[in-house]
ROSERO-243171 format. One record per residue (C-alpha): x, y, z. Coordinates in steps of 0.2 Angstrom, whole numbers, plus 5000, padded with zeros to 4 digits. Layout:
BEGIN
(pakol (X,Y,Z))
...
! end
This chain:
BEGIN
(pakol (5320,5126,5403))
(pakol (5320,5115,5387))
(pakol (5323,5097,5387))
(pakol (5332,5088,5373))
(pakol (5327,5070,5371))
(pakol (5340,5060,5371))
(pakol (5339,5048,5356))
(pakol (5350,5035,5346))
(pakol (5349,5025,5329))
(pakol (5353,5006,5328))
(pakol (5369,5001,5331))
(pakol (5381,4992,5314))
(pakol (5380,4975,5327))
(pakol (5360,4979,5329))
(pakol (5356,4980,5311))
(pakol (5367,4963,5306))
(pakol (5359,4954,5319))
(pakol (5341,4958,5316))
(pakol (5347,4954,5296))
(pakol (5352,4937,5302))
(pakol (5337,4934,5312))
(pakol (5325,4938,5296))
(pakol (5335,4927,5285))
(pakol (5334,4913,5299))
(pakol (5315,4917,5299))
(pakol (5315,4918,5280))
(pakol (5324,4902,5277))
(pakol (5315,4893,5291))
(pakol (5298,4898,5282))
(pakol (5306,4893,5263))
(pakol (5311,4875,5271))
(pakol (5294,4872,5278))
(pakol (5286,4877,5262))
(pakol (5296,4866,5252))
(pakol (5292,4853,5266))
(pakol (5273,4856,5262))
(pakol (5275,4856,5242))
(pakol (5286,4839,5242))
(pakol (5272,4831,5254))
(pakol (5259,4838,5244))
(pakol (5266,4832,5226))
(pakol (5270,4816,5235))
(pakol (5255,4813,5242))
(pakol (5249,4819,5225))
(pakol (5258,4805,5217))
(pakol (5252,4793,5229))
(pakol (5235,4796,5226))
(pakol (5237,4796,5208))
(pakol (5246,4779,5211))
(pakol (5232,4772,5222))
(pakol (5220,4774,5207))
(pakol (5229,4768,5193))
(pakol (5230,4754,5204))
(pakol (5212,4752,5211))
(pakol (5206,4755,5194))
(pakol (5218,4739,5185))
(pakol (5212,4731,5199))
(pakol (5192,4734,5195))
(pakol (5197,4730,5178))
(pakol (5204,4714,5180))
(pakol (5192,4708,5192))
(pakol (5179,4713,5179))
(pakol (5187,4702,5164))
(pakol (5187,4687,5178))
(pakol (5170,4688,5183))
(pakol (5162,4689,5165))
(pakol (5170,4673,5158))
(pakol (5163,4665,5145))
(pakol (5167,4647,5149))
(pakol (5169,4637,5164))
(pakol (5187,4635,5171))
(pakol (5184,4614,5165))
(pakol (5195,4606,5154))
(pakol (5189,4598,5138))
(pakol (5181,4611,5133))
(pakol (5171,4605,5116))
(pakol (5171,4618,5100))
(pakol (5151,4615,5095))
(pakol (5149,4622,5116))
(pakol (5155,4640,5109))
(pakol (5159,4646,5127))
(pakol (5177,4651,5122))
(pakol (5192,4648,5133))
(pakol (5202,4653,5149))
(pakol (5220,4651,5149))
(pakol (5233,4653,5164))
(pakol (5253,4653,5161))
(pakol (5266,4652,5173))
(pakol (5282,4659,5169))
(pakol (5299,4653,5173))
(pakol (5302,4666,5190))
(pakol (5290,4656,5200))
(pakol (5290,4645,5216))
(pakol (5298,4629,5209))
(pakol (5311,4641,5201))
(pakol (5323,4639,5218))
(pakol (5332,4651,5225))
(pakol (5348,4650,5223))
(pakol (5350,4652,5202))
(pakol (5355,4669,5194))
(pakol (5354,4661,5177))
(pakol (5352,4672,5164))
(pakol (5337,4672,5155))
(pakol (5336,4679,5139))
(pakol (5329,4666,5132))
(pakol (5312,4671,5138))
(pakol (5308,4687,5129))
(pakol (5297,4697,5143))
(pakol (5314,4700,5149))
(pakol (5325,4712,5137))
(pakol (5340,4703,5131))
(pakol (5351,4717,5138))
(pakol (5347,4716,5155))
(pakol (5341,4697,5158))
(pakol (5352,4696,5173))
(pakol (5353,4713,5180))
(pakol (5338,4711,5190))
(pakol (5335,4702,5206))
(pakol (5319,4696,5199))
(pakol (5316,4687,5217))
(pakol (5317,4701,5226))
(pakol (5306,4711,5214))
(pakol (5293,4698,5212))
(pakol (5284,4688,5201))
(pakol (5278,4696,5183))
(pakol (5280,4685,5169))
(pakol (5264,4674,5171))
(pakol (5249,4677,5156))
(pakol (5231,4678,5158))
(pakol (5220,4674,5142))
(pakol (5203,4672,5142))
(pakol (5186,4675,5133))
(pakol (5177,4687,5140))
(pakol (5157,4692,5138))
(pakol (5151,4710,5144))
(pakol (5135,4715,5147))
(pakol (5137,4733,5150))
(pakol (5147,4743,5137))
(pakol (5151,4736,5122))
(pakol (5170,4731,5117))
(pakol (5177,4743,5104))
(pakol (5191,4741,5092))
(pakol (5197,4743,5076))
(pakol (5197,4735,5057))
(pakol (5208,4745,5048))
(pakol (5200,4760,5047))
(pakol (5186,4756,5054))
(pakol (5178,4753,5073))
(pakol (5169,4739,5079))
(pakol (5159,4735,5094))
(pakol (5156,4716,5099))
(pakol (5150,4711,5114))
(pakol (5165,4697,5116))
(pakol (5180,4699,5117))
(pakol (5199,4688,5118))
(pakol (5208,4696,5132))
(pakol (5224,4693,5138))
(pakol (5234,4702,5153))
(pakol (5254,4701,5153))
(pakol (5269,4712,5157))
(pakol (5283,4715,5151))
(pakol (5302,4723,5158))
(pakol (5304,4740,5154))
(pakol (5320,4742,5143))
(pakol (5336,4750,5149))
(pakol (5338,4766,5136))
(pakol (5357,4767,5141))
(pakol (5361,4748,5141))
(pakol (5351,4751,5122))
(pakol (5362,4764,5117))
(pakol (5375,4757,5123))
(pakol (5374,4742,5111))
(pakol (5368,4753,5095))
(pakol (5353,4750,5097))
(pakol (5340,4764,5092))
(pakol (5320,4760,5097))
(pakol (5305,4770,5098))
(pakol (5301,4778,5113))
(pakol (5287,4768,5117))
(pakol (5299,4755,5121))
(pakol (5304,4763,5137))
(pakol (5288,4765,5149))
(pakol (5294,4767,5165))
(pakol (5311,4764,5177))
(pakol (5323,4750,5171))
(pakol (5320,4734,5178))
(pakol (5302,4737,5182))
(pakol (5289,4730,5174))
(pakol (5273,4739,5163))
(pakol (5257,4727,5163))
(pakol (5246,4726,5145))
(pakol (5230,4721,5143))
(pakol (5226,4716,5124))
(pakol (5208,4716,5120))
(pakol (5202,4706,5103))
(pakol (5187,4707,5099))
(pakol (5176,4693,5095))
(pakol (5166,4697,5077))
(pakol (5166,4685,5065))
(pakol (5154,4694,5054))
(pakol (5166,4707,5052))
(pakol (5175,4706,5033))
(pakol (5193,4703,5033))
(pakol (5196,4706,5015))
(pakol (5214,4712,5011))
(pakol (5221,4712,5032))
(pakol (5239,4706,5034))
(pakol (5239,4686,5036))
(pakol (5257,4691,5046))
(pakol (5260,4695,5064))
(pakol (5256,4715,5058))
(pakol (5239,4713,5057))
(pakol (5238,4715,5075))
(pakol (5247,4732,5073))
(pakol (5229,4740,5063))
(pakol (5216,4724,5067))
(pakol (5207,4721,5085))
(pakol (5199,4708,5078))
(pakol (5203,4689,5085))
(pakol (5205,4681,5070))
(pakol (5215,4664,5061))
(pakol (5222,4662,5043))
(pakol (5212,4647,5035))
(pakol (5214,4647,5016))
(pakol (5228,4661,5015))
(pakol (5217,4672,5021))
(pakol (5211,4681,5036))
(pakol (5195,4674,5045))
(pakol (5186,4681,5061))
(pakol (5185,4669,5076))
(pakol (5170,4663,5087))
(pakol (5170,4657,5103))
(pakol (5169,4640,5097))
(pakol (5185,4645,5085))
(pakol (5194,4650,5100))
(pakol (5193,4633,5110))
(pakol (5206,4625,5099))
(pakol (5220,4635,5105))
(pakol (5229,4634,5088))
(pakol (5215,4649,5083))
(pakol (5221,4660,5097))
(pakol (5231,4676,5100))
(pakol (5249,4673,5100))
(pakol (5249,4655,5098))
(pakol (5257,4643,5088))
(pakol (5250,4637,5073))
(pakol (5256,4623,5063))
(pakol (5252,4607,5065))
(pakol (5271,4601,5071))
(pakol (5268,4615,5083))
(pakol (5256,4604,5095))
(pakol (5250,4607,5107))
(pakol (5251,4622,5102))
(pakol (5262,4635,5115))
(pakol (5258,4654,5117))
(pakol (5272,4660,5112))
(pakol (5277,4675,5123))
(pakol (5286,4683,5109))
(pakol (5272,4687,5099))
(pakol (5263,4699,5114))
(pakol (5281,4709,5111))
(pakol (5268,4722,5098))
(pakol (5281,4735,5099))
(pakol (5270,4747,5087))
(pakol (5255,4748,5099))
(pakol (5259,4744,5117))
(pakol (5256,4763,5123))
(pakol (5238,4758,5117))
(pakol (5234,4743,5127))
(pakol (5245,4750,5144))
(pakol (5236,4747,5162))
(pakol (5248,4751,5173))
(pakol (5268,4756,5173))
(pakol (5281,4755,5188))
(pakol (5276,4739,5191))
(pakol (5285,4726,5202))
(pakol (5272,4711,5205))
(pakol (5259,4704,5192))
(pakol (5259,4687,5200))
(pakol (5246,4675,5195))
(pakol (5243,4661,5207))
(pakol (5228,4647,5207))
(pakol (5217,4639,5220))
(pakol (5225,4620,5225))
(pakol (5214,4613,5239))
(pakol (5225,4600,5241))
(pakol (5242,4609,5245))
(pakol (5247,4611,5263))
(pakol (5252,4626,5273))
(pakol (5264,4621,5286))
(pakol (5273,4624,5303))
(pakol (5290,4631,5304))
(pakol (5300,4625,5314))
(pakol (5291,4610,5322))
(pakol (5282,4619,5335))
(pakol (5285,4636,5330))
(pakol (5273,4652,5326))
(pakol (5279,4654,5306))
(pakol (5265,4648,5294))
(pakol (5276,4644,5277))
(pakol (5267,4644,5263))
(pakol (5273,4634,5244))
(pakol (5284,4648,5240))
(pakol (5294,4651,5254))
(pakol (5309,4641,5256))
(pakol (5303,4635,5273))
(pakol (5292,4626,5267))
(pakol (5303,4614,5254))
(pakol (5309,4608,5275))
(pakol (5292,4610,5285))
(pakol (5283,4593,5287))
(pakol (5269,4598,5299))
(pakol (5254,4599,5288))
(pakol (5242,4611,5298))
(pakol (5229,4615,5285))
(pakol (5225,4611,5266))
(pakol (5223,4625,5252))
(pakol (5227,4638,5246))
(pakol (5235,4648,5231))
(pakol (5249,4641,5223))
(pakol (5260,4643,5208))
(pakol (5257,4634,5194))
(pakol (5269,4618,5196))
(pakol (5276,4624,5213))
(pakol (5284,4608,5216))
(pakol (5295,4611,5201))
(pakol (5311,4609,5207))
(pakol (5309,4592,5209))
(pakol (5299,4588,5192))
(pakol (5306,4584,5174))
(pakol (5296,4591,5162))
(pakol (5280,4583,5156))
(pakol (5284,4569,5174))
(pakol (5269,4563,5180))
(pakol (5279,4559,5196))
(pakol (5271,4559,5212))
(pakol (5278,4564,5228))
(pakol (5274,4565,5246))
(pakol (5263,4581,5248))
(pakol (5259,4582,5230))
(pakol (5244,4590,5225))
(pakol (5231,4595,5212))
(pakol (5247,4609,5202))
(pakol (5262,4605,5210))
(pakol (5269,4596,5198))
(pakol (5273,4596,5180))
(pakol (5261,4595,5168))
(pakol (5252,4580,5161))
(pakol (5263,4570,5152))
(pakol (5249,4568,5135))
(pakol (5247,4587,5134))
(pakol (5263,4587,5125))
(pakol (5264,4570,5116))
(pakol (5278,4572,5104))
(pakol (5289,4577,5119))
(pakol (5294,4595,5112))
(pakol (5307,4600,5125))
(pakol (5304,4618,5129))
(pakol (5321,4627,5135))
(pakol (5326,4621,5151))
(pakol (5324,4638,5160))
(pakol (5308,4645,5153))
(pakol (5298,4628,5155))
(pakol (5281,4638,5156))
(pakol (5269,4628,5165))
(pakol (5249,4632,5158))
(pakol (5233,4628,5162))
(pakol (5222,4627,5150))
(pakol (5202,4625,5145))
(pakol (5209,4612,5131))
(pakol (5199,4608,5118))
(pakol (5191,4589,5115))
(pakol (5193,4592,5095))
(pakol (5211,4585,5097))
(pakol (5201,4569,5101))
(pakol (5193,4567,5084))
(pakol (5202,4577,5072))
(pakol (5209,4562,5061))
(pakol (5227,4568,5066))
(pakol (5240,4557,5076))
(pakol (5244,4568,5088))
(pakol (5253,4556,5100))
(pakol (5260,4545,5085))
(pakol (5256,4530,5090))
(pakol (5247,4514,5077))
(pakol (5232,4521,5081))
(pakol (5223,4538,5076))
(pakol (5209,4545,5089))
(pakol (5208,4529,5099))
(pakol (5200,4539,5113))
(pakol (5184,4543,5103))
(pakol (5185,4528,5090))
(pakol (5168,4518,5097))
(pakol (5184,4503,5103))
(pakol (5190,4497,5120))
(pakol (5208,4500,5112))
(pakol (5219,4497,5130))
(pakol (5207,4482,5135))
(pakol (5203,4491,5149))
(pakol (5190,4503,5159))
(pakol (5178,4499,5145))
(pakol (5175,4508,5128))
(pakol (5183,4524,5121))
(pakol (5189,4528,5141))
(pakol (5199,4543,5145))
(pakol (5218,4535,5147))
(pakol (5214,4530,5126))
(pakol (5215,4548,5124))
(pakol (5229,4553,5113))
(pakol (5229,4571,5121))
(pakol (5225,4579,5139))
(pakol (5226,4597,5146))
(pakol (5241,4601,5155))
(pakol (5232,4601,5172))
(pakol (5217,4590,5169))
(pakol (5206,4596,5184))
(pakol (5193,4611,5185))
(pakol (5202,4627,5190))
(pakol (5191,4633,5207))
(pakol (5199,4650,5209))
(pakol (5214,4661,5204))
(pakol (5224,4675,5212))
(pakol (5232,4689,5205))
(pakol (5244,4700,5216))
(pakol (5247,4720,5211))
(pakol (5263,4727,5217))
(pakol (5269,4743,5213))
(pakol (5279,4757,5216))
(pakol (5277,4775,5213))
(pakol (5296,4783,5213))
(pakol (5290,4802,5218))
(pakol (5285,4797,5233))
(pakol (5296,4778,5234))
(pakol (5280,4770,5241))
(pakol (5274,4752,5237))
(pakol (5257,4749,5236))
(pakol (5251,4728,5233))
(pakol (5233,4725,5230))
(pakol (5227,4708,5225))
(pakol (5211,4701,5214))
(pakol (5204,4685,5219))
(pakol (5191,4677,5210))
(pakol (5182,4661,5213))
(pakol (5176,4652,5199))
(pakol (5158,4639,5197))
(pakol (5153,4629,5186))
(pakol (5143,4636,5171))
! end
């Protein structure tokens, strides 16, 4: 007797479902996948964000360390230690909170979008960093034309600028190179310009106009009508360096943030893109840290709007904005007010004598090495009846004995020594939408 097996094939019903179960399991396993790969490229990203930072960082803690001079003002020429230099740009603490003004005026902002940006909420980024620099590692390498040069000095000076809108440019007509625009509108690309300090090098035939810093690396000054490689004792008088001013109706002299606008090289001298922060603070030992409210847990610190109310003092210094007390300081006041401070107020009224009123919403505040040449150059810088009282062998105020220093025509902005500086990093990487902030401390001795 012969048995048949009794067998059947999979239903219409069996074979959809077991379709859709296997398209489930596919799509489930092409979600995680993509899942994996988005968190690996953003983690990617993050890692390549974290180094670009670390290593602005290293290099800007680098430059501060190896100064050439103390962080002293009246620095003298004949001394050849160079300079340091520290601006404060108009989006600081003494700023206030409550002003949208547009500020196109101050060209680190483009014109097209000066108030398009919440520049509080972003941070700080328009302070300057200039300095002398001496290395004893590797040698500082730039160009003269066509050829390259190593020195082991260097002027350096850090900045950043606010990326361009390209559809706000084409917009208005406008047609610019594309290393205009380095990064995300309304972020900000820091630059660090390195000049090298080689007076021996020959200058013959170089541009004495603002394109010779297009092909030159070279800190230089025009003297004669022509072209002459700076020293360190050059670069004291601040007339002789980058991106100053240089005529004589110009004293004292102003960096003039336009000038660091190199459109032609930027991509050369770029540290760091997408940035949000590049905030430049110095050490006030004398400015307070308060409690707020009265008998609560909040420390405020100068730039909080807290503070402007607090009037518990529980500890002195710390880092401040240059001229944090700003909102209640003419320009050039030598005011004093209660809780005043080392740099909380504007600067010294002598380190602009003829009064040049800068414009009322990009009052940059500066400290500055100086130089004590004003002080005997046979010019009348403060325009008085008298030329270099301060160094002229007379008791010319009948006071405080001979050639004291209130006879001096001139005075650095902040006439104290600089003890230390902070510079806050903030960044963000848009793959991934992180923020990272580092920040660079430096202390500074005397030399």
């Amino acid at each position: 007797m012969s048995s048949v097996s009794n067998q059947r094939g999979f239903t219409l019903v069996e074979i959809l479902i077991a379709t859709i179960l296997t398209l489930i399991v596919m799509g489930t396993l092409v979600e995680v996948f993509d899942r994996i790969g988005t968190s690996v490229s953003e983690s990617r990203s993050a890692l390549e964000m974290n180094d670009r930072l670390r290593n602005t960082r290293d290099q800007l803690q680098s430059d501060l360390t190896a100064l050439t001079c103390p962080t002293v003002p009246w620095a003298r020429p004949e001394a050849g230690l160079g300079y340091f230099e520290l601006v404060e740009g108009p989006r600081n603490a003494g700023y206030g909170t409550g002003s949208k003004t547009d500020l196109a005026a101050n060209s680190l902002y483009p014109n097209n979008q000066a108030s398009l940006v919440d520049h509080r909420t972003l941070g700080d980024f328009d302070d300057i960093l200039a300095m002398t620099v001496r290395t004893d590692g590797e040698p500082f390498v730039g160009r003269a034309g066509t050829v390259t040069v190593e020195s082991d000095t260097a002027e350096i000076i850090w900045y950043a600028i606010e990326n361009r809108d390209r559809a706000a440019d084409q917009a208005a007509g406008m047609s610019l190179p594309e290393i205009h625009y380095q990064g995300e509108p309304g972020l900000r690309t820091v630059y660090r310009r390195v000049l090298l300090v080689a007076p021996w090098v020959s200058l013959a035939g170089a541009s004495v106009g603002a394109d010779y810093y297009d092909t030159y690396d070279i800190s230089a000054r025009v003297e004669g009508g022509v072209r002459v490689g700076n020293t360190l004792g050059d670069l004291t008088n601040r007339e002789n360096r980058y991106a100053h001013g240089v005529a004589i109706t110009d004293f004292p002299y102003p960096l003039d943030v336009l000038a660091l606008k190199a459109r032609t090289r930027q991509s050369r001298d770029t540290v760091l893109t997408d940035v949000l922060a590049f905030d430049v603070r110095v050490y006030d030992p004398l400015a307070a840290l308060k409690q707020f409210p009265p008998g609560g847990i909040v420390l405020a610190r100068p730039e909080d709007p807290e503070w402007r109310t607090a009037t518990i003092e529980l500890v002195k210094g710390t880092y401040v904005d240059l001229g944090f007390y700003g909102w209640n300081v003419n320009v050039n006041s030598e005011q004093s007010y209660p809780g005043s401070s080392l740099f909380s107020s504007g600067p010294h009224v002598a380190s602009n004598p003829k009064g040049l009123t800068p414009h009322p919403f990009w009052d940059n505040r500066t400290y500055c090495t100086w130089s004590y040449a004003y002080e005997n150059d046979g010019l009348n810088q403060d325009e008085d009846s008298d030329i270099d009282e301060g160094t002229d062998g007379f008791d010319s105020d009948d006071a405080n004995g001979v050639d004291d220093i209130a006879e001096r025509e001139t005075s650095p902005p902040y006439p104290a020594p600089l003890r230390g500086v902070q510079i806050l990093l903030r960044v963000y990487e848009p793959a991934s939408r992180q923020i990272r902030q580092v920040s660079v401390v430096q202390h500074f001795a005397a030399k």
